[in-house]
Chimera marker file (.cmm) of the C-alpha trace (Angstrom):
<marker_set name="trace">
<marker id="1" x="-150.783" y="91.861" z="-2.376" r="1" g="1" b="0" radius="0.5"/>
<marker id="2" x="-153.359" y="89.091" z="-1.296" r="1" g="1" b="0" radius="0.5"/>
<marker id="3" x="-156.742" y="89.189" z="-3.228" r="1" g="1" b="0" radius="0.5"/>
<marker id="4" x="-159.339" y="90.379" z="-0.670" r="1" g="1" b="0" radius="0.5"/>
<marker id="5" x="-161.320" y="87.205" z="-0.262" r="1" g="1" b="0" radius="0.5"/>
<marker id="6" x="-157.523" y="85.849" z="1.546" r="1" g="1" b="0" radius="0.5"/>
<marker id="7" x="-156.866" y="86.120" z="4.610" r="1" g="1" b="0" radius="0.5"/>
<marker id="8" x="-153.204" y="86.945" z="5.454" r="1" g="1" b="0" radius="0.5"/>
<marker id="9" x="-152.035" y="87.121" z="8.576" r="1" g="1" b="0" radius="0.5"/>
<marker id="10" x="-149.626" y="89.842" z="8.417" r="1" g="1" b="0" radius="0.5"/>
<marker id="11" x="-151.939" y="92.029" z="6.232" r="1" g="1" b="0" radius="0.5"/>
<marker id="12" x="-154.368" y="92.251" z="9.535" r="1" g="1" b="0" radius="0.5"/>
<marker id="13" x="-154.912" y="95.425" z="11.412" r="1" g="1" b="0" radius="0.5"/>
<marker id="14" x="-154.703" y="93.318" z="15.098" r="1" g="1" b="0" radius="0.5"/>
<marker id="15" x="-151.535" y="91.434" z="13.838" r="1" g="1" b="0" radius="0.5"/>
<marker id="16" x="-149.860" y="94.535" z="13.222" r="1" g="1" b="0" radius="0.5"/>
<marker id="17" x="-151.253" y="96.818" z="15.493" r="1" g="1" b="0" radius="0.5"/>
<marker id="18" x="-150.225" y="93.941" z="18.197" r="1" g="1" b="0" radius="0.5"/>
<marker id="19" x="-146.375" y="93.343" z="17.151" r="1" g="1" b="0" radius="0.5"/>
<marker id="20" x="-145.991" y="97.579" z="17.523" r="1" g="1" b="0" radius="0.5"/>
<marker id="21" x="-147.601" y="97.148" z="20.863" r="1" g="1" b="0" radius="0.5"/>
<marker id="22" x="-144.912" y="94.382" z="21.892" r="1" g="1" b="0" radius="0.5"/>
<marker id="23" x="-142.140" y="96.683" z="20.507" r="1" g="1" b="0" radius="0.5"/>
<marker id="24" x="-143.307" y="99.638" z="22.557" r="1" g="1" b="0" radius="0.5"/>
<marker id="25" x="-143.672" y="97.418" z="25.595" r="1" g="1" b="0" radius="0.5"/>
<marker id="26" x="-140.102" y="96.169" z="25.161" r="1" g="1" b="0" radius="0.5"/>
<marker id="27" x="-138.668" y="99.508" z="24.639" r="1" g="1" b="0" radius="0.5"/>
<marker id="28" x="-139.897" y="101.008" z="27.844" r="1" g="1" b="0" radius="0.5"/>
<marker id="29" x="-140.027" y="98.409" z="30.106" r="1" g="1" b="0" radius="0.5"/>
<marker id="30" x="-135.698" y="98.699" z="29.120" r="1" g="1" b="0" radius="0.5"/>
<marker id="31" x="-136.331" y="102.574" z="30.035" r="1" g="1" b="0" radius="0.5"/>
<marker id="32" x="-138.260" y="101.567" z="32.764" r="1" g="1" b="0" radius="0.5"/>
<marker id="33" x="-138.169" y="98.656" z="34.373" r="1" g="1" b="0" radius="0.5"/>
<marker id="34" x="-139.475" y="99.932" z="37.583" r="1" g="1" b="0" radius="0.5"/>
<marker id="35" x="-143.379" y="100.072" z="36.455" r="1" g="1" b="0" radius="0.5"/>
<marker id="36" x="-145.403" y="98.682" z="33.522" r="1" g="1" b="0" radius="0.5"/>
<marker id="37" x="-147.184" y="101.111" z="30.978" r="1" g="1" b="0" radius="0.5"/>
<marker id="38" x="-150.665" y="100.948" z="32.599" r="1" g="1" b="0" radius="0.5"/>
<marker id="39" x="-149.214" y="101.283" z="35.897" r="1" g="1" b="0" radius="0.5"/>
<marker id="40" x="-147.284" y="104.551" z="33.996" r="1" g="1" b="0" radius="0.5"/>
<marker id="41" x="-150.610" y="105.517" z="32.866" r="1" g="1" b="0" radius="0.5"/>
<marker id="42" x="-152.241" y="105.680" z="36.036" r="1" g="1" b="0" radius="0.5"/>
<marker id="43" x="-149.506" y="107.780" z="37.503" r="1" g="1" b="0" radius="0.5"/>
<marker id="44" x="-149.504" y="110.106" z="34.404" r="1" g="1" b="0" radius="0.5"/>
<marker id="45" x="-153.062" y="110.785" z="34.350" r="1" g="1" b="0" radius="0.5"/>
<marker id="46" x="-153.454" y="111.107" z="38.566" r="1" g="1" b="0" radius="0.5"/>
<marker id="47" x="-150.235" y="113.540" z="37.951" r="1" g="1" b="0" radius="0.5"/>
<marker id="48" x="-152.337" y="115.608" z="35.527" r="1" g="1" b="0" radius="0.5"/>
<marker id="49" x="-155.564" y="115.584" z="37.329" r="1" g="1" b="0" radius="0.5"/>
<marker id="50" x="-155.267" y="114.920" z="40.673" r="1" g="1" b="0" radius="0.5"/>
<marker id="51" x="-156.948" y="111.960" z="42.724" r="1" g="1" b="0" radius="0.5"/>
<marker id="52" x="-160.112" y="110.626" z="41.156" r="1" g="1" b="0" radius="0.5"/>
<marker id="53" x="-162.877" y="107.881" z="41.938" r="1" g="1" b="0" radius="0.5"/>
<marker id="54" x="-161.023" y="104.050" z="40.910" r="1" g="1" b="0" radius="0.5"/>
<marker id="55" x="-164.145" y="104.113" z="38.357" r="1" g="1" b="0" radius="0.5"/>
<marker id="56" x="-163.094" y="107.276" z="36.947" r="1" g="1" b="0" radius="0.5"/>
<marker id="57" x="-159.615" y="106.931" z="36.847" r="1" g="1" b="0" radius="0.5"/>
<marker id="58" x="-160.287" y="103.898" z="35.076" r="1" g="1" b="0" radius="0.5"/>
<marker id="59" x="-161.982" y="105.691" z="31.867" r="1" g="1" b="0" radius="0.5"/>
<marker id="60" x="-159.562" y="108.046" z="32.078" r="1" g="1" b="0" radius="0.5"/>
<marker id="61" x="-157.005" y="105.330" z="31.495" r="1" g="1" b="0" radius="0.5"/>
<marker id="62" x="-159.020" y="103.455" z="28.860" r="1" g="1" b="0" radius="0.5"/>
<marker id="63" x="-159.325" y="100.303" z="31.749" r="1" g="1" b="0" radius="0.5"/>
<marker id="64" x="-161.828" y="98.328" z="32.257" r="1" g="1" b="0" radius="0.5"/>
<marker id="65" x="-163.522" y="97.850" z="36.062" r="1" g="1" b="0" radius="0.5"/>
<marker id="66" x="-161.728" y="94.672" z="36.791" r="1" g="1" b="0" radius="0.5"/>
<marker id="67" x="-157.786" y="96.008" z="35.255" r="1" g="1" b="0" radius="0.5"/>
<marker id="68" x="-157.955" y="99.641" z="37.013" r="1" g="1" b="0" radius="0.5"/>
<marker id="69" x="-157.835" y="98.056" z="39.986" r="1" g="1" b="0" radius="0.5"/>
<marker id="70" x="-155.298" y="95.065" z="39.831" r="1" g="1" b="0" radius="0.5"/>
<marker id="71" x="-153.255" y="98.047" z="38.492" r="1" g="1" b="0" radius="0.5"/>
<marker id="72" x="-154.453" y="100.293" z="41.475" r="1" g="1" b="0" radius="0.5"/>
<marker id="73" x="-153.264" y="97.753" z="43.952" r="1" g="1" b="0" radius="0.5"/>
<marker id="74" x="-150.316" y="96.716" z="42.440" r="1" g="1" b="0" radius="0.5"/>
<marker id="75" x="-149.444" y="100.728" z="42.653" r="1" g="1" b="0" radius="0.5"/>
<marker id="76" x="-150.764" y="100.714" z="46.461" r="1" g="1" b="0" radius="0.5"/>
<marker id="77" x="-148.483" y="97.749" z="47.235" r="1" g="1" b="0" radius="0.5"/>
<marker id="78" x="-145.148" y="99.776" z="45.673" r="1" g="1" b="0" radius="0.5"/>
<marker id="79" x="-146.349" y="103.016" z="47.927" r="1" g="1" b="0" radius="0.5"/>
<marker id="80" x="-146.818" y="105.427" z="44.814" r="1" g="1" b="0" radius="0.5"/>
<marker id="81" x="-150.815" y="105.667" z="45.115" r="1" g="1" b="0" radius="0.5"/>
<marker id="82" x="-152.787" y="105.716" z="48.219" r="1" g="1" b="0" radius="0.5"/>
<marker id="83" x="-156.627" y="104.818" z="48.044" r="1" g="1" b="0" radius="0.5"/>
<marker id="84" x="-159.243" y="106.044" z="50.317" r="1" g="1" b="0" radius="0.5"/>
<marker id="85" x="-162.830" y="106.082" z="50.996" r="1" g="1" b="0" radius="0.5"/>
<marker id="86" x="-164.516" y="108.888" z="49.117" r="1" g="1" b="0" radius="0.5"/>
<marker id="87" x="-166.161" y="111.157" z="51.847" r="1" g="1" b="0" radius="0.5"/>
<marker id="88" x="-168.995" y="111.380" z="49.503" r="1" g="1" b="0" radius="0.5"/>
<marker id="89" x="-169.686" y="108.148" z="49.313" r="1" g="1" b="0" radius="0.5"/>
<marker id="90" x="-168.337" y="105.618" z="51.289" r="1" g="1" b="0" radius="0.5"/>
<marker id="91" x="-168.907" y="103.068" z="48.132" r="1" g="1" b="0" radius="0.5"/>
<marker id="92" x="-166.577" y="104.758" z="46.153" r="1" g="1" b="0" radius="0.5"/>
<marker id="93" x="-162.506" y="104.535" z="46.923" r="1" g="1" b="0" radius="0.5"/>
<marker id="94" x="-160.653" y="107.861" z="45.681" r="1" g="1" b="0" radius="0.5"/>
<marker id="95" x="-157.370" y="107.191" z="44.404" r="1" g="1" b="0" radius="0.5"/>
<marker id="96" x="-154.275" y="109.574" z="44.541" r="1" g="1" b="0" radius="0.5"/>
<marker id="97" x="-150.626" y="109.852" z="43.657" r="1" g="1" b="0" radius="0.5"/>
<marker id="98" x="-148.325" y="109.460" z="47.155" r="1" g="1" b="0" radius="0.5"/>
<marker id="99" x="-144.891" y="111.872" z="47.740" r="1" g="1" b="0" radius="0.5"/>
<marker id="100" x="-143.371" y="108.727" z="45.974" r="1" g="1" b="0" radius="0.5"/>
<marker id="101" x="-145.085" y="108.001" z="43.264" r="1" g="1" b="0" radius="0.5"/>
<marker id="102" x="-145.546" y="111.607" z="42.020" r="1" g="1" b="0" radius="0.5"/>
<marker id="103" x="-141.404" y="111.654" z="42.659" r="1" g="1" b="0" radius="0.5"/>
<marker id="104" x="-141.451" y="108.329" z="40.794" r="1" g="1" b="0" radius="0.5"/>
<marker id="105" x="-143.292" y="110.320" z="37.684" r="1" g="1" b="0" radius="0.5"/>
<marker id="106" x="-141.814" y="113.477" z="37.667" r="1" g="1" b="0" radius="0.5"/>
<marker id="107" x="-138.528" y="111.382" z="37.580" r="1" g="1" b="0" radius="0.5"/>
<marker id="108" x="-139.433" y="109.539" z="34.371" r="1" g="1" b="0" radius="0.5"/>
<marker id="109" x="-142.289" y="111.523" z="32.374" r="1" g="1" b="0" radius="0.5"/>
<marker id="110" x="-138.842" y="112.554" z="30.573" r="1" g="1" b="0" radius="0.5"/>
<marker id="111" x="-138.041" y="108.795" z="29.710" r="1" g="1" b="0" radius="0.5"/>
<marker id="112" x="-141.753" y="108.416" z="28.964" r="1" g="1" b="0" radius="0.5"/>
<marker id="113" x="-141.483" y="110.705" z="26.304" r="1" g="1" b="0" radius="0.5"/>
<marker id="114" x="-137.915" y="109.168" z="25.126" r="1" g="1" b="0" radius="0.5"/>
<marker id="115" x="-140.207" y="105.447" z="24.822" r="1" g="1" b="0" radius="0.5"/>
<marker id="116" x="-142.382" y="106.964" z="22.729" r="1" g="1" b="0" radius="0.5"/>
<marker id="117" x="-139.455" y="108.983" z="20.474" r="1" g="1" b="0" radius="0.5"/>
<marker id="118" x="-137.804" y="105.764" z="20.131" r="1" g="1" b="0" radius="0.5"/>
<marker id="119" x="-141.108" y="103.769" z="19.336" r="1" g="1" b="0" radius="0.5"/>
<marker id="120" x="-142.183" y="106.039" z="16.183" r="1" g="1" b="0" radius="0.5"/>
<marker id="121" x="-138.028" y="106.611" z="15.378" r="1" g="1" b="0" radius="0.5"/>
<marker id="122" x="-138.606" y="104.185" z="11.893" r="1" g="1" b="0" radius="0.5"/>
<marker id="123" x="-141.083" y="107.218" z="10.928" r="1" g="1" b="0" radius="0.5"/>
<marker id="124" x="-139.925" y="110.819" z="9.776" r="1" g="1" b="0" radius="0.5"/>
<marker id="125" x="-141.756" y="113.401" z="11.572" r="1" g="1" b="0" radius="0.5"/>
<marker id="126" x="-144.373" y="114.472" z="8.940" r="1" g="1" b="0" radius="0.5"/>
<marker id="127" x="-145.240" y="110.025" z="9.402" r="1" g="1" b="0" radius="0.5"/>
<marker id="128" x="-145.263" y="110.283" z="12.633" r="1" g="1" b="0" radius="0.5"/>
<marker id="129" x="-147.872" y="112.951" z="12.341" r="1" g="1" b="0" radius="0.5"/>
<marker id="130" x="-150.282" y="111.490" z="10.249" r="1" g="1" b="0" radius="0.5"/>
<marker id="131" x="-149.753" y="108.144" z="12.020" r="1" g="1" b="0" radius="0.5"/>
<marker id="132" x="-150.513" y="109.465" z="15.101" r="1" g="1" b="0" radius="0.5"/>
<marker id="133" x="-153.362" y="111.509" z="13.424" r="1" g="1" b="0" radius="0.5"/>
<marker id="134" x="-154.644" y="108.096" z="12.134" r="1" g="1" b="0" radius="0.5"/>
<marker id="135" x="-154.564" y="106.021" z="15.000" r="1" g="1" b="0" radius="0.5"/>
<marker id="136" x="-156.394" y="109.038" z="17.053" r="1" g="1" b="0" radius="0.5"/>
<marker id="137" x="-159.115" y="108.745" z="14.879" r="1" g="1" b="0" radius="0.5"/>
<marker id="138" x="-159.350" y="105.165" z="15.526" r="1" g="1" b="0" radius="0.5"/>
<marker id="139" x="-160.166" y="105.221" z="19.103" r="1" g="1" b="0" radius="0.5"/>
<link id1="1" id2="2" r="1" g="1" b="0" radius="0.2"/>
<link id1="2" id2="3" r="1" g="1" b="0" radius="0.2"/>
<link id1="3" id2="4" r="1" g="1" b="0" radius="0.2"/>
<link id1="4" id2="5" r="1" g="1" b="0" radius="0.2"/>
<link id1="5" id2="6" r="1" g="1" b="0" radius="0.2"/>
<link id1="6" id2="7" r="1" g="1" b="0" radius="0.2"/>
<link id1="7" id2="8" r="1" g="1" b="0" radius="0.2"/>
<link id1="8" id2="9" r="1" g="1" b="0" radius="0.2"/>
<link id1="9" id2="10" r="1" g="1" b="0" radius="0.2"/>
<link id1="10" id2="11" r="1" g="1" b="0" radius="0.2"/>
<link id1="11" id2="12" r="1" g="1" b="0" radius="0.2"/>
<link id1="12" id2="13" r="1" g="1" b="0" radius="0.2"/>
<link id1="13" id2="14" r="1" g="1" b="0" radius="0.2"/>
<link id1="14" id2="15" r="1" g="1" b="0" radius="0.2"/>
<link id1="15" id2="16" r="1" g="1" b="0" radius="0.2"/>
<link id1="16" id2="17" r="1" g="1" b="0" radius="0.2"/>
<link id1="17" id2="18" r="1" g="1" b="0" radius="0.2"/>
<link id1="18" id2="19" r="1" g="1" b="0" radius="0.2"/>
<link id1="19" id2="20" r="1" g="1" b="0" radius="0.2"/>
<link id1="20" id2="21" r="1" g="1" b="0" radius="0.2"/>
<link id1="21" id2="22" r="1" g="1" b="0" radius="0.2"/>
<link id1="22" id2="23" r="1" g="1" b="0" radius="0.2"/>
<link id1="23" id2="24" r="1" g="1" b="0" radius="0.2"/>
<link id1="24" id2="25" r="1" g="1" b="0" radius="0.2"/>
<link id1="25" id2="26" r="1" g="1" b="0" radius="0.2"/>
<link id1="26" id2="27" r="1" g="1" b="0" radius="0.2"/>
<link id1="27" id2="28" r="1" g="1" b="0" radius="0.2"/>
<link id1="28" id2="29" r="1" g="1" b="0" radius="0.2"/>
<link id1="29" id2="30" r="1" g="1" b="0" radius="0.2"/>
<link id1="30" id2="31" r="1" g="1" b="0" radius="0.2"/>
<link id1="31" id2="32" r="1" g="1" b="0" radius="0.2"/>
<link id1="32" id2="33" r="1" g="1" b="0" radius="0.2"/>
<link id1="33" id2="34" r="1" g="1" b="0" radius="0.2"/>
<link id1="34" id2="35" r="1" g="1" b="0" radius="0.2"/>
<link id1="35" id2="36" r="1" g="1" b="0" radius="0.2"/>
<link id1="36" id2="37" r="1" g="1" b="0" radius="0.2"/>
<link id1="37" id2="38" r="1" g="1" b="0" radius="0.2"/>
<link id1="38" id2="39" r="1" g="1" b="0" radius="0.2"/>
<link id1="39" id2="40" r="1" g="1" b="0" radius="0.2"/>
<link id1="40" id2="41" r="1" g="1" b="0" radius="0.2"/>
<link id1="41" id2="42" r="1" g="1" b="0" radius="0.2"/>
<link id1="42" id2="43" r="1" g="1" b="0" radius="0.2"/>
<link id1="43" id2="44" r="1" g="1" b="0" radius="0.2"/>
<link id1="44" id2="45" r="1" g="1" b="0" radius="0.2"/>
<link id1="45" id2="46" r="1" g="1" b="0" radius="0.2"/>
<link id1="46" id2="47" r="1" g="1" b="0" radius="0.2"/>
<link id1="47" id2="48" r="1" g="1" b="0" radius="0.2"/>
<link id1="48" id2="49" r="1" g="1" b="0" radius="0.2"/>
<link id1="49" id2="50" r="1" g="1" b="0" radius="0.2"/>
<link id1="50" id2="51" r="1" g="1" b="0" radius="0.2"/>
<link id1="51" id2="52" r="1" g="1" b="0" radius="0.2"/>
<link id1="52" id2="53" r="1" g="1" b="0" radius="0.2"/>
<link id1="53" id2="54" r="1" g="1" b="0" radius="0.2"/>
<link id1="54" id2="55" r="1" g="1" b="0" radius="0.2"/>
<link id1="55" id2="56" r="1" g="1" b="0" radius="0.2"/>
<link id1="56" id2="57" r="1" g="1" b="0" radius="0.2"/>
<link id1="57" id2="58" r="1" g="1" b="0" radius="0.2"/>
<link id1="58" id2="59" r="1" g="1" b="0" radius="0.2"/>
<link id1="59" id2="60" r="1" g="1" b="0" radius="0.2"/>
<link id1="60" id2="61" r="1" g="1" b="0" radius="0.2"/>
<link id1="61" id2="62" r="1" g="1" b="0" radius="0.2"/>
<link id1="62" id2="63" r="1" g="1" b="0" radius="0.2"/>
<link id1="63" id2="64" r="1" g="1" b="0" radius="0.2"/>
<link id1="64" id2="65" r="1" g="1" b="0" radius="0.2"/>
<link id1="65" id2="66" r="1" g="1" b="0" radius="0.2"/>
<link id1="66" id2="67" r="1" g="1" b="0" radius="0.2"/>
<link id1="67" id2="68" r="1" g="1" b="0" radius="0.2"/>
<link id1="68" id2="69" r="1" g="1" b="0" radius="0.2"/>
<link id1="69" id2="70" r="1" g="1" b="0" radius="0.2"/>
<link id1="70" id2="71" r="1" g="1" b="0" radius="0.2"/>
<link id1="71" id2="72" r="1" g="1" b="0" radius="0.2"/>
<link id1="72" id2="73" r="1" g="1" b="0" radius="0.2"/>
<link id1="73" id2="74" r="1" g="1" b="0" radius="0.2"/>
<link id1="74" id2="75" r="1" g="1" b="0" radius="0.2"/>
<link id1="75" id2="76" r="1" g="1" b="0" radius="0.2"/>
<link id1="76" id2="77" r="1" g="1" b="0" radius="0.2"/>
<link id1="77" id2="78" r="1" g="1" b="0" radius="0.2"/>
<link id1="78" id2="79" r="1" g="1" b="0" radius="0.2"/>
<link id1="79" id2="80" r="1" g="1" b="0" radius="0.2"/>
<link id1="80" id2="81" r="1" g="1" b="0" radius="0.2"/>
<link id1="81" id2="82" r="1" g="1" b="0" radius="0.2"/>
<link id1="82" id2="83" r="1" g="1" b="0" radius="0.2"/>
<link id1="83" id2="84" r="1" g="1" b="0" radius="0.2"/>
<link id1="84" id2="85" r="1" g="1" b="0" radius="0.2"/>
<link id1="85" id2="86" r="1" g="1" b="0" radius="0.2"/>
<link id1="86" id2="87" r="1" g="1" b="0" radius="0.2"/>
<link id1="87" id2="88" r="1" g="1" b="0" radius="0.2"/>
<link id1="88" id2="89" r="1" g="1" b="0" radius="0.2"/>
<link id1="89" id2="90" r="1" g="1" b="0" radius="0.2"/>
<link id1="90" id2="91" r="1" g="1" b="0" radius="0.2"/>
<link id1="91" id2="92" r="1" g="1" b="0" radius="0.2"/>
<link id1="92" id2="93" r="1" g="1" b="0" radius="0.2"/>
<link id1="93" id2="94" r="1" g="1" b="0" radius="0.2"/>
<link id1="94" id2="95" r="1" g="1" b="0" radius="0.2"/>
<link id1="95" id2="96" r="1" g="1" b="0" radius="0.2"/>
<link id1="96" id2="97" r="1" g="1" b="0" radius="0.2"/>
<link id1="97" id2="98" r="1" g="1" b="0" radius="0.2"/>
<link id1="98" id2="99" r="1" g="1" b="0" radius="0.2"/>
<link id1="99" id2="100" r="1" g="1" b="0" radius="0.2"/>
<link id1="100" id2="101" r="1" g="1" b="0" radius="0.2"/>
<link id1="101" id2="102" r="1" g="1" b="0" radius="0.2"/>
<link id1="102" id2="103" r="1" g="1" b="0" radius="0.2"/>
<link id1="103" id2="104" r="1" g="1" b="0" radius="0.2"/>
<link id1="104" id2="105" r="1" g="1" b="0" radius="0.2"/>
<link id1="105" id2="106" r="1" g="1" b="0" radius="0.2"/>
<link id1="106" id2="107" r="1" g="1" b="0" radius="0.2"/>
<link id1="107" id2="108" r="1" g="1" b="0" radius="0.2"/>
<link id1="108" id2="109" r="1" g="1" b="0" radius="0.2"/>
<link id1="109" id2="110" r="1" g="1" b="0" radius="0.2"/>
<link id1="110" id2="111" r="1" g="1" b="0" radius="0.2"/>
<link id1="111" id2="112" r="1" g="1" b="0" radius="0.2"/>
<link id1="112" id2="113" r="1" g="1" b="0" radius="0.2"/>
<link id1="113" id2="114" r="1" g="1" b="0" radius="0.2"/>
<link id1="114" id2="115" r="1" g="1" b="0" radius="0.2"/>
<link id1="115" id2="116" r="1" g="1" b="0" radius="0.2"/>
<link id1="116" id2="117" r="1" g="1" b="0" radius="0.2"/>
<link id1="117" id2="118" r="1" g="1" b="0" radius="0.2"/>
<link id1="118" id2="119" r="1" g="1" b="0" radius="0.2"/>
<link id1="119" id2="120" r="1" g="1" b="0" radius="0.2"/>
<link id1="120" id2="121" r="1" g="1" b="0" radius="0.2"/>
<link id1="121" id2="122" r="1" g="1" b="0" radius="0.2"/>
<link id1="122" id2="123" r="1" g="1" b="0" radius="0.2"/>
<link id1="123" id2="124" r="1" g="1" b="0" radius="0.2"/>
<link id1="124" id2="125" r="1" g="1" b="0" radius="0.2"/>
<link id1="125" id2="126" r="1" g="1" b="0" radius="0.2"/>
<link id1="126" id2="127" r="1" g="1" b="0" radius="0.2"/>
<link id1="127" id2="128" r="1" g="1" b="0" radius="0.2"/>
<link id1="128" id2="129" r="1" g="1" b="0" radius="0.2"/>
<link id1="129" id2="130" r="1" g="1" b="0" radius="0.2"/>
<link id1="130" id2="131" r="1" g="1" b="0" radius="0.2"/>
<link id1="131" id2="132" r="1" g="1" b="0" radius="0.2"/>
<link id1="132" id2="133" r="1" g="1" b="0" radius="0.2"/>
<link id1="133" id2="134" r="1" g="1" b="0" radius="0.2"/>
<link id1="134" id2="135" r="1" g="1" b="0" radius="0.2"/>
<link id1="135" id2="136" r="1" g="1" b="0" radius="0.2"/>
<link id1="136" id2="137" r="1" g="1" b="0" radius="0.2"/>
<link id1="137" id2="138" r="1" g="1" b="0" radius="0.2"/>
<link id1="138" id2="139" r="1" g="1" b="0" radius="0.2"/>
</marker_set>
């Protein structure tokens, strides 16, 4: 191993961290090619909770201002979310799964969960666990 004061690249955290991310991203844009993962995200989390504020939807999803809603109008333009005024505030635009995009993810939560099966496959379970475990207590 490299003494501490070197800096190597594959011994960094980002490096590595970044080349699982582009494995991931590979493997499910093969299982699904129709959406990307943050447009998946959106559509899991407005699946789970219903339609929420673009601002809110956007911490749900771990997106900043600016991403949520390129990614919000990217799904609006592919008819799976619909966006609205909120009747609250007229400010605010309420975003919600349509008949096709909650199709859409009820279709392929199952593949979802086959991209992430296949991601951690070079794991056994009980490293899966604790990598999982580890990386939660990262965020």
């Amino acid at each position: 191993m490299a003494k501490h004061t070197d800096y190597a690249l594959d011994d960094q955290v980002g490096y590595i961290l970044r080349r699982v991310t582009q494995r991931h991203l590979a493997i499910f844009a093969e299982a699904i090619p129709e959406i990307t993962t943050t447009q998946f995200a959106v559509l899991a989390r407005l699946s789970q909770m219903g339609p929420l504020s673009q601002n809110h939807l956007g911490r749900e999803t771990s997106m900043d201002a600016a991403t949520v809603k390129g990614v919000v109008d990217r799904l609006t333009k592919l008819g799976l979310t619909a966006t609205r005024p909120d009747p609250e505030d007229r400010r605010r635009l309420t975003v919600s799964l349509t008949d096709e995009g909650a199709r859409l993810f009820a279709r392929r939560k199952e593949t979802g969960l086959a991209v992430s099966t296949a991601t951690l496959a070079p794991l056994d379970p009980a490293e899966q666990a604790t990598f999982l475990a580890l990386l939660s207590r990262l965020t």
